[in-house]
N, C-alpha and C positions, 0 to 999 in steps of 0.2 A: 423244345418244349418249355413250357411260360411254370410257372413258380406253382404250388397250388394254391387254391385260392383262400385256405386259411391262414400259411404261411406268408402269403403278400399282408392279409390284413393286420396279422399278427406284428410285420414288418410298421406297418402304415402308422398304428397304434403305439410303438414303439419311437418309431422319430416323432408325431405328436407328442408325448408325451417327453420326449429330448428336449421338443423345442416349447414347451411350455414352463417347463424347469429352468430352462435357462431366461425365459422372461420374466416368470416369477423371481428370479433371484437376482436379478439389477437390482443395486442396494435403493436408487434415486429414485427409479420407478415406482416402487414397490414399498417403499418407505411409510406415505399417507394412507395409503388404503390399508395399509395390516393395522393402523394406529385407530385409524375410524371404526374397523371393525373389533377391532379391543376394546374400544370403548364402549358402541353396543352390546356387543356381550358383557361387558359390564354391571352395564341397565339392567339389562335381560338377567343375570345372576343375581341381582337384588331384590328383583321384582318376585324371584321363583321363592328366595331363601327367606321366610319368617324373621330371621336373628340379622339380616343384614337390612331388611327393609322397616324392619324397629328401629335398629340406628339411627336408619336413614328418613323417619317420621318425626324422629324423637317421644316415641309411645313408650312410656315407663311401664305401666302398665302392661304389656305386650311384653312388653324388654325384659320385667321382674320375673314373667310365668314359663319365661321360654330361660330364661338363668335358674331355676329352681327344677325344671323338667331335666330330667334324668338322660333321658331319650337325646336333648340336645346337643351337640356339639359346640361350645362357644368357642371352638378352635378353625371354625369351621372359614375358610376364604373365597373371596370372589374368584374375578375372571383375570386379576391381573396380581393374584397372591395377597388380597388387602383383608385383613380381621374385620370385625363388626368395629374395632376402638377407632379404626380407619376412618372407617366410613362416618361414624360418629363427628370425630374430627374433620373431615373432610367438609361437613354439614353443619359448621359450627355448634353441632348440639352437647353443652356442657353436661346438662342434667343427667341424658343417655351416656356420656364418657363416665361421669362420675357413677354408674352404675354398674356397666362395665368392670370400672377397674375395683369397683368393693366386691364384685363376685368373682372377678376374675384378673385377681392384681398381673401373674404374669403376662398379660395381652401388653402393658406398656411396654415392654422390651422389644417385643416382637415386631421383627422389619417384615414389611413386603416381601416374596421369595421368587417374583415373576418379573421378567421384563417388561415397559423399560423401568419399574421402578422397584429396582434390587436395592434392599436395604434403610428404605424409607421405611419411618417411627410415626406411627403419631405425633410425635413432638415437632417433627419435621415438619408435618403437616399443620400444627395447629402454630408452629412458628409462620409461618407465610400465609396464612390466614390474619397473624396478628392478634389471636385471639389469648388476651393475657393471662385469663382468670385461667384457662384450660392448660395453659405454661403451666402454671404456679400446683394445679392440680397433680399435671404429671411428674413433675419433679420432689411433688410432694409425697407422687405413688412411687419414687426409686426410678424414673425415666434415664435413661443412658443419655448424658451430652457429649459426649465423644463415637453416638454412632453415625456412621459415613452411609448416604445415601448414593451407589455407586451403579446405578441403573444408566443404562444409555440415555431417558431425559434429562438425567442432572450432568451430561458431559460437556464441553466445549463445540459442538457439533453446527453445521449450518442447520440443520436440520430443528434444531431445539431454540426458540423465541427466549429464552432464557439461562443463564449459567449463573447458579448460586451457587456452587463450590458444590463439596457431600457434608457438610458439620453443619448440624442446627443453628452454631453462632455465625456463621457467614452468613447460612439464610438467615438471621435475624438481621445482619450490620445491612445484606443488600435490600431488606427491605425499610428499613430508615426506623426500627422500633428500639428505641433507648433504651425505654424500660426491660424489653424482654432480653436483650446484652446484658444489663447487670445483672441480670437473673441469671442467666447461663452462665455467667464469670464467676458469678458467688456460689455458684451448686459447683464449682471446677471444672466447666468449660477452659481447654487447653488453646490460648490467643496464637500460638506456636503451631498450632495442626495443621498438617498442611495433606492438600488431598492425591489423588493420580499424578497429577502435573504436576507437581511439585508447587501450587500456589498457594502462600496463604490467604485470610481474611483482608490481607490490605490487598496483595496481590489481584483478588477477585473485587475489590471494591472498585479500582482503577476503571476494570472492563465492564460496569456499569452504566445505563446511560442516562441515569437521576444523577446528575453531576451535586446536587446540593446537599443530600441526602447521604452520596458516598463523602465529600470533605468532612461532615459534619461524625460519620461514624468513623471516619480517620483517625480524627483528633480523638475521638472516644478511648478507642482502642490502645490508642498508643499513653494513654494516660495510666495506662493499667498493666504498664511495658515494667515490671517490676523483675528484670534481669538480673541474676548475678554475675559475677567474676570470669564465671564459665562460658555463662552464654551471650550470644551476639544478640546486636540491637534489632527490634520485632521487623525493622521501616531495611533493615540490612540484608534480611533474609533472603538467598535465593530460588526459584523457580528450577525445573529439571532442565532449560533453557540459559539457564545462568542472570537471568536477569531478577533486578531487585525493582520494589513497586515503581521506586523511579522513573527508572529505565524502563517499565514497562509502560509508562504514562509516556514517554517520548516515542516509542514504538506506536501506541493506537492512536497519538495523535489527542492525547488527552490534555489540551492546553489548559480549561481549568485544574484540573488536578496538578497540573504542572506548578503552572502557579500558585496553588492552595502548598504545594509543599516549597517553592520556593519561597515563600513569606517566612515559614520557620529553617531558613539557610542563613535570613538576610540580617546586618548589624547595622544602624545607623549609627554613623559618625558625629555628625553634625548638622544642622538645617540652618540655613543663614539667605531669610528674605526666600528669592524663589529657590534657590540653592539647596540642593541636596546631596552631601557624601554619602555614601553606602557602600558596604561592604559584603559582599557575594560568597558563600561555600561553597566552593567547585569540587566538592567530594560529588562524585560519577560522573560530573560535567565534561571537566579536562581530560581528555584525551591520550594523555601522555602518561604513557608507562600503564596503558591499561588493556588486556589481552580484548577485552569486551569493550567496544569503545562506545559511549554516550551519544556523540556525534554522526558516529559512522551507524550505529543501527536504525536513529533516526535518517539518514539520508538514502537507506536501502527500505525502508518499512513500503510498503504495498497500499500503505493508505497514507492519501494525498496528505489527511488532515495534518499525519506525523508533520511536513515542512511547515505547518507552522510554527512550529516550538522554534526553530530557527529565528524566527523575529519576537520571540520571548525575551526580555532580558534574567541574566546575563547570557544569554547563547550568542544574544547579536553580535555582545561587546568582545564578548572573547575569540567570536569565527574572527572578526574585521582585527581585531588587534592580532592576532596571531596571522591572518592573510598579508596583511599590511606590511608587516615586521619582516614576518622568514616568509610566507609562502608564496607572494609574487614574485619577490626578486629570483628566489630559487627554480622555480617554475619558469621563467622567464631564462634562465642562466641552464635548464634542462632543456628550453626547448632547441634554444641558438646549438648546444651541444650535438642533438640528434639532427638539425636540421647539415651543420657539418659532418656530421658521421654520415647522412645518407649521402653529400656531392661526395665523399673520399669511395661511399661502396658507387655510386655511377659512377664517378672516373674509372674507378676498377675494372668495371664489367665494359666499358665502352673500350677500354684499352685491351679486352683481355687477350691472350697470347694466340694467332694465328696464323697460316701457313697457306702459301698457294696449293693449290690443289693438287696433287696428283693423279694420274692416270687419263685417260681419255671419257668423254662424255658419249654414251650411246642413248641417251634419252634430246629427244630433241625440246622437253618441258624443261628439264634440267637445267638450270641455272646458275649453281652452285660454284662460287669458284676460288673458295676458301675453305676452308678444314683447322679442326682445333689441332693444335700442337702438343706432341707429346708432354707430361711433365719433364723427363731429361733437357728440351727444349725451349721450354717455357719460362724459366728463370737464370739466362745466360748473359742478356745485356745489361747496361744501367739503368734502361726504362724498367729492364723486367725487375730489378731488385727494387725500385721505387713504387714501384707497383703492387709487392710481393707486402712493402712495409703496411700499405692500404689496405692488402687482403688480409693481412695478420690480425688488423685493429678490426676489417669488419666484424670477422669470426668472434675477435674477444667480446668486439659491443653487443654479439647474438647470445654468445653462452651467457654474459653480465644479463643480457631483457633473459632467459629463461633463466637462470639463477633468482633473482628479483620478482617473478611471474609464478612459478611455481607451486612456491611455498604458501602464497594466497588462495592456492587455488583449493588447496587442502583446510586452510585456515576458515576461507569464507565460507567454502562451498562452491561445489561446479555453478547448478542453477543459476544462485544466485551472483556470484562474481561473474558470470559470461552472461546473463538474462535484464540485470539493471542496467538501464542504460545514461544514469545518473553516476554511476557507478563506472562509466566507458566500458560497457561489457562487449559491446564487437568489435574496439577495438585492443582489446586484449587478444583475442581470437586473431584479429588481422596481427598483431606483432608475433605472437608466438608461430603461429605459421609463419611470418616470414624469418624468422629466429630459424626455425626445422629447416627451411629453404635453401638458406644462404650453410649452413648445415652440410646440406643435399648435395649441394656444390662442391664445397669441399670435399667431401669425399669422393665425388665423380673425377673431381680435377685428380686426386691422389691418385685415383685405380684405372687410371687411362680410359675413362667409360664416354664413349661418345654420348652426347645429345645435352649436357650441362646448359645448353643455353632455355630450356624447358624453365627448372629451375628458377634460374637466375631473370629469367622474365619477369615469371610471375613473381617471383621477390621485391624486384622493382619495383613492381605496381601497388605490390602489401606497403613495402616501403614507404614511399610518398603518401601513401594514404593516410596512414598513422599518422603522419605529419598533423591533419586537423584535428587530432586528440587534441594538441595543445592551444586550440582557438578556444577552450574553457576559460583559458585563463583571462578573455576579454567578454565585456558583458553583451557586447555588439554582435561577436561571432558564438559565443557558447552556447545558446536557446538553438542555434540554425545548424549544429552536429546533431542537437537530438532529433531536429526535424529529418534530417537527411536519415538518422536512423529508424526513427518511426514509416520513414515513406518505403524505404526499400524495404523491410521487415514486416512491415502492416500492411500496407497498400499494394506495392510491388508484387508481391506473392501472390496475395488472393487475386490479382492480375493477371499472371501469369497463368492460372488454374482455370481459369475462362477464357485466356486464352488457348490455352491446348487443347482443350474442348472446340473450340470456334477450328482452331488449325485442322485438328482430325479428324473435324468432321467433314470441311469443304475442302481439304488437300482428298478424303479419299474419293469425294463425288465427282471432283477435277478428272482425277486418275483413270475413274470408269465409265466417264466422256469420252474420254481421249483414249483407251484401251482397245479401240478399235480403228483406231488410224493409224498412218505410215509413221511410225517412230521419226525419222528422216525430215519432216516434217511441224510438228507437232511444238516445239519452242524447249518450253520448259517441264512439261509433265509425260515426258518419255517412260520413266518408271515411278515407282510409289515413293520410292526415297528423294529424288529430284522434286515431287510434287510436292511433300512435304513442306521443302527447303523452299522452292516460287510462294508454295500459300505463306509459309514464315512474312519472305520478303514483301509478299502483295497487302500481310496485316501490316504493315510499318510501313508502306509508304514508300518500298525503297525501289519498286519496281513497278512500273506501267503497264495491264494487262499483258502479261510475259506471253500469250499465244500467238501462233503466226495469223495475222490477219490478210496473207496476200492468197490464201487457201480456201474453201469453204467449210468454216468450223460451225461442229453441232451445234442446233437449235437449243438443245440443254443449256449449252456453256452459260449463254448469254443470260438466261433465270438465275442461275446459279451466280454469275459474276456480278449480276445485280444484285443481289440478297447479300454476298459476300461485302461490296463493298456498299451497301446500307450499313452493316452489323458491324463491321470491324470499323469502318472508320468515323462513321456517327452517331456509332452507340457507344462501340468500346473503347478508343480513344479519347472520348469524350466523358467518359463513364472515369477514365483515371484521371483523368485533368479534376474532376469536381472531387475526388476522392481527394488527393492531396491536396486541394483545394481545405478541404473539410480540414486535415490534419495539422495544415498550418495555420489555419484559425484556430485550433486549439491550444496548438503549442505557444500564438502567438500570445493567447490568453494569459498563458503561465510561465511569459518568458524571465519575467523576475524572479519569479520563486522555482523556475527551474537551477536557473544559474546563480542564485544563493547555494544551491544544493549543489551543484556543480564545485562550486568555490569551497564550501567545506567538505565532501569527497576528498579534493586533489591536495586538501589543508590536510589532513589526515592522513591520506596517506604518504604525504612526505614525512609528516613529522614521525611517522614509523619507520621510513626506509632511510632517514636522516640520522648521521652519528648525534648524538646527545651534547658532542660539542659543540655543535654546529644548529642546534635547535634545542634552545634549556627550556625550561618550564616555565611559564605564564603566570601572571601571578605574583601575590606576596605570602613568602611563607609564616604563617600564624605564630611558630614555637620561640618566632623571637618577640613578639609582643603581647606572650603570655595567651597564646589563640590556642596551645593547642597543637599536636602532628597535623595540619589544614591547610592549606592553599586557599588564598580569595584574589579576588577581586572587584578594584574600586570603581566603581560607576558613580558619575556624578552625570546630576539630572539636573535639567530647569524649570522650576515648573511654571505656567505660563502665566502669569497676572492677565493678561487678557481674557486667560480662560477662567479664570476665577472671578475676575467682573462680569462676566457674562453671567456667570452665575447667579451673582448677587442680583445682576438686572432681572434674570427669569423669577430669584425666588421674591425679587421686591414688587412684581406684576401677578403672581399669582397672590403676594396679602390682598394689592390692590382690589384683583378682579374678586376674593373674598367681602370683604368689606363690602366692595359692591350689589353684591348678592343678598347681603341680610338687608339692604336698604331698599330692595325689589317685591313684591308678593311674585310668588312660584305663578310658573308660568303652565300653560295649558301641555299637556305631554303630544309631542306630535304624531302623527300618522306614520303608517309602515313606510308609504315613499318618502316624506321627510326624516323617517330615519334612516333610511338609505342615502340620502345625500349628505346626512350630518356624518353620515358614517365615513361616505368617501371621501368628505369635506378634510374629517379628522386626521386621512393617514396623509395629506398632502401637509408640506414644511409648511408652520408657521410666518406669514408676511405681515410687517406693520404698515398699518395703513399711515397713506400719505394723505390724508386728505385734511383740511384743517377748520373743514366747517362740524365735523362728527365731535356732537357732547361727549365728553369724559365727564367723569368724578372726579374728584380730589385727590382720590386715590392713585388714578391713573397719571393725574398729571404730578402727583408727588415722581413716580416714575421716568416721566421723561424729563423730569426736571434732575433726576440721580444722572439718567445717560447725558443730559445736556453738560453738565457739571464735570463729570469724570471724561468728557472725550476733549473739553479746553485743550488748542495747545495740541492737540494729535491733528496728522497730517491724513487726509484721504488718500493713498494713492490712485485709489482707482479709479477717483475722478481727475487725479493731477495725470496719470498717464492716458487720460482718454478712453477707458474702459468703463465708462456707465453707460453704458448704450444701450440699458433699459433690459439688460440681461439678468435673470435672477443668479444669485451663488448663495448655494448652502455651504453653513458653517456648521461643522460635528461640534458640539459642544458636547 
């Protein structure tokens, strides 16, 4: 008997309802549509409420009768916890806030109480408006500058088109308003507050993307760094991430900002002619002796832009001096090490200890006509003790890679230590499994356990592979590890996955072709698991339609085995050739700035796993020439007198073409399509004309007569080696 049928429906209405809830509660999904609809209801609760739609009119009048009516609520909020001062402020209307806050002073204090904006002021708001006179207002009416806007829009989120921190002064520094900072600072705004994440105002200026706007409130803030004794410097502070603004500028890849604070690290020496000494503060730069390193978070960050700070000065000067120095030669002198360590573990395994076989063979497959040797056995002769010394050193150089492996792995992180692959993250995974391997063996060897050669196979092959970690250390082979890693991890897989699908499907339609013929017969798809293994081989090419053809096979096969080999071998082999195709174009793109990043990874971490005697510190220390506890570094630059004549030529052509302008009457303005050609004219490089019948001015020929003069005496090469061949070449000036 079947269920009854109010309890089926009751059932039906029930998983409905399961399965609704669970799709309403996808955070991603569901994210926009609760925010659009919060905001209409927004509308909608303004439009209904008298005291919120006076605000939002700016009707004093309206605003005076309904503050004086008894009956009103001026406590009363919208749809997402906001008071009538909200709204006022929201609406830039000063008049309505100033009325507001004389009838009803407590409403300035008063944060939002609804998501996502828990804890938003008025101030908050008429701070990111920028509206100054309504600042001045509320802080005149006793406005809180220390309250934190901590609402799910003001978080760090993909989801949110902006991150002002939760403090009025962040949102005033990110939105570029001078005025309204000193104002917050002067009523005791705390420049020290730091919000959820532990960031403060410079922390949050970094991750900006008005880069002009955040240096300029840098320098502001930090001018107002009026520390004592006790407390650390504003620019030193760290994040609940451990990182200081710095550091986080080399994390997002904020090369302005970069360089906006290394201006104030830098000391000039001396300048003589094009010559420039300069001296570098590698305080968070250098590397050395620091748990959080400068170099290494830039060379793990997730965004590309991080590698550029790498061709920042001083980062360049000091990867290449410290590579140069200690990290090649070392690198080079680690690699020759493990490339002998792995022939000592292959001689070992090729020699290891075996035994004719005992007893009689009753398989006639059987082959087998060796057998491992007991341990009592296996270290009795000279070979076996010379051999015993090989297996000693392997084990030690395994527990040394997992000793050394470890401890990083706790330090960096799983993800990220095994995920970047800048970083050699699979081949950490490849040595540490063969570290457990060679392990594995050893103990098999100890406890008499047959089958050790499992093991030690696959050891060998982890073995040698690791071998190309240390092709980083050239620039020829370092870009072509990442390639090999991105293909087998990127491409490879999702490969894979189309093909098991392509296999499962035409191995089972094989199967139930042939599921009615003489097994005895049939080749290769006798059963389901054989099928499988032919379809495997028939995608790869490694087998020639494996049926018997001297039979009469079904009419199916033949559709089938057409379609099969359409799919597999002209679509989807061809489909992974243009994929890695794809990937090595990219990588090929980025093979400099991969393998910079390469080279400082492998610079870093030696100079970690390196005794200190053996790798000292970089650098001139400061405290003997009165610098200071600081470490620098000297860069000397040249600056280019070519490039500075050019200069002069560009700025003594545009007097020219000045002058020649006021000696013109203005010309007709031209038409939409000559402005479009002037337009596209404009963004093509500048060419001087060769031609020597076209009038100049005075002016202009004052010009060529500066470049005639200044190039006396300089050699063409480009025409001495035969390269004017009518080729254009831009010059970056």
């Amino acid at each position: 008997m079947g269920a009854p049928p109010s309890k089926a429906r009751g059932l039906s209405i029930q998983l409905q309802k399961l399965l609704t809830s669970w799709l309403t509660s996808w955070p991603e999904q569901d994210w926009d549509q609760r925010l659009d609809e919060m905001y209409m209801l927004q509308q909608k609760k303004i439009r209904e409420s008298p005291l919120l739609r006076a605000a939002k009119d700016n009707d004093l009048c309206v605003l005076k009768k309904l503050l004086l009516d008894r009956n009103c609520d001026f406590r009363q909020r919208g749809a997402v916890g906001e008071t009538a001062l909200h709204v006022a402020a929201l609406y830039d209307n000063l008049e309505a806030a100033m009325v507001l806050m004389e009838a009803a002073p407590e409403l300035v204090k008063e944060p939002a109480i609804c998501e996502p904006f828990v804890g938003q002021t008025a101030l908050h708001i008429a701070v990111m408006n920028r509206n100054v006179n309504l600042v001045k207002a509320l802080l005149a009416h006793g406005a809180s500058v220390s309250a934190r806007a901590i609402g799910s829009a003001f978080r760090l989120t993909p989801h949110n088109l902006i991150y002002f921190g939760e403090h009025p002064l962040s949102f005033a520094a990110c939105m570029g308003s001078e005025e309204i900072v000193r104002l917050l600072i002067e009523h005791g705004a705390d420049i020290r507050a730091q919000d959820s994440l532990g960031n403060t105002v410079l922390h949050i200026l970094v991750l900006q993307p008005n880069k002009t706007f955040a240096c300029q409130m840098y320098n502001l803030l930090l001018s107002y760094d009026r520390r004592g004794d006790h407390l650390q410097s504003l620019d030193l502070m760290l994040n609940h991430q451990g990182l200081t603004p710095f550091k986080l500028a080399g994390v997002e890849g904020n090369t302005v900002m970069f360089q906006h604070l290394m201006q104030k690290r830098k000391y000039i020496q001396w300048t003589c002619g094009p010559l420039t000494s300069t001296l570098y503060d590698l305080t968070e730069i250098d590397s050395w002796g620091e748990d959080v390193s400068f170099l290494e978070l830039v060379v793990s960050s997730k965004k590309r832009e991080a590698r550029q700070i790498l061709e920042q000065t001083p980062v360049k000067q000091l990867v290449n001096f410290k590579w140069r120095k200690y990290g090649r030669p070392y690198f080079c002198i680690l690699g020759a090490l493990y490339v002998l360590y792995m022939i000592c573990f292959t001689m070992c395994c090729i020699h290891r200890p075996l035994k004719a076989r005992s007893g009689n063979r009753t398989d006639s497959r059987d082959i087998t006509i060796f057998q491992q040797k007991l341990l009592q056995e296996a270290y009795v002769t000279q070979q076996d003790k010379i051999r015993l010394v090989g297996e000693l050193m392997t084990v030690l150089g395994s527990a040394i890679i997992l000793f050394l492996e470890i401890p990083d792995i706790f330090r960096v992180g799983f993800s990220r230590y095994f995920g970047q692959t800048v970083l050699g993250g699979p081949f950490h995974v490849i040595t540490i499994t063969y570290s457990f391997l060679v392990l594995v063996t050893m103990v098999m060897r100890l406890t008499n356990t047959s089958g050790e050669v499992v093991p030690m196979s696959f050891a060998l092959v982890l073995g040698w592979c690791s071998v190309m970690y240390f092709a980083r250390g050239f620039q020829m082979l370092g870009p072509f590890t990442i390639m090999i890693q991105k293909m087998i991890f990127g491409d490879l897989l999702r490969f894979c996955w189309l093909m098991a699908v392509v296999i499962v499907g035409f191995a089972s339609a094989f199967y139930i072709i042939f599921q009615t013929e003489d097994p005895s017969a049939l080749g290769e798809f006798y059963d389901y698991p054989m099928a499988l293994f032919s379809t495997f081989e028939l995608f790869l090419t490694i087998i020639d339609g494996p049926a018997n053809y001297d039979v009469d096979l079904p009419f199916m096969y033949s559709i089938v085995y057409f379609a099969f080999a359409i799919i597999a071998t002209l679509l989807m082999i061809n489909l992974l050739v243009a994929m890695m195709g794809d990937t090595h174009w990219r990588v090929a793109h980025e093979q400099d700035e991969l393998w910079r990043a390469q080279v400082v990874a492998t610079t870093v971490m030696l100079e970690r796993k390196m005794p200190r005697t053996l790798w000292p510190r970089s650098g001139i220390c400061g405290y003997k020439y009165g610098l200071g506890d600081r470490w620098f570094l000297r860069v000397e630059t040249n600056q280019d007198q070519n490039t500075l004549r050019a200069r002069r030529y560009v700025e003594a052509f545009k007097g020219s073409d000045k002058e020649e302008g006021q000696g013109h009457p203005p010309e007709k303005r031209p038409s939409v399509t000559e402005s479009g050609l002037l337009a596209r004219a404009s963004l093509a490089p500048p060419t001087p004309s060769l031609s020597r019948t076209t009038s100049r001015s005075s002016g202009s020929h004052r010009g060529w007569e500066i470049i005639r003069r200044n190039t006396l005496g300089h050699v063409n090469l480009g025409l001495d080696l035969g390269e004017g061949d009518g080729e254009d070449r831009v010059y970056q000036l």
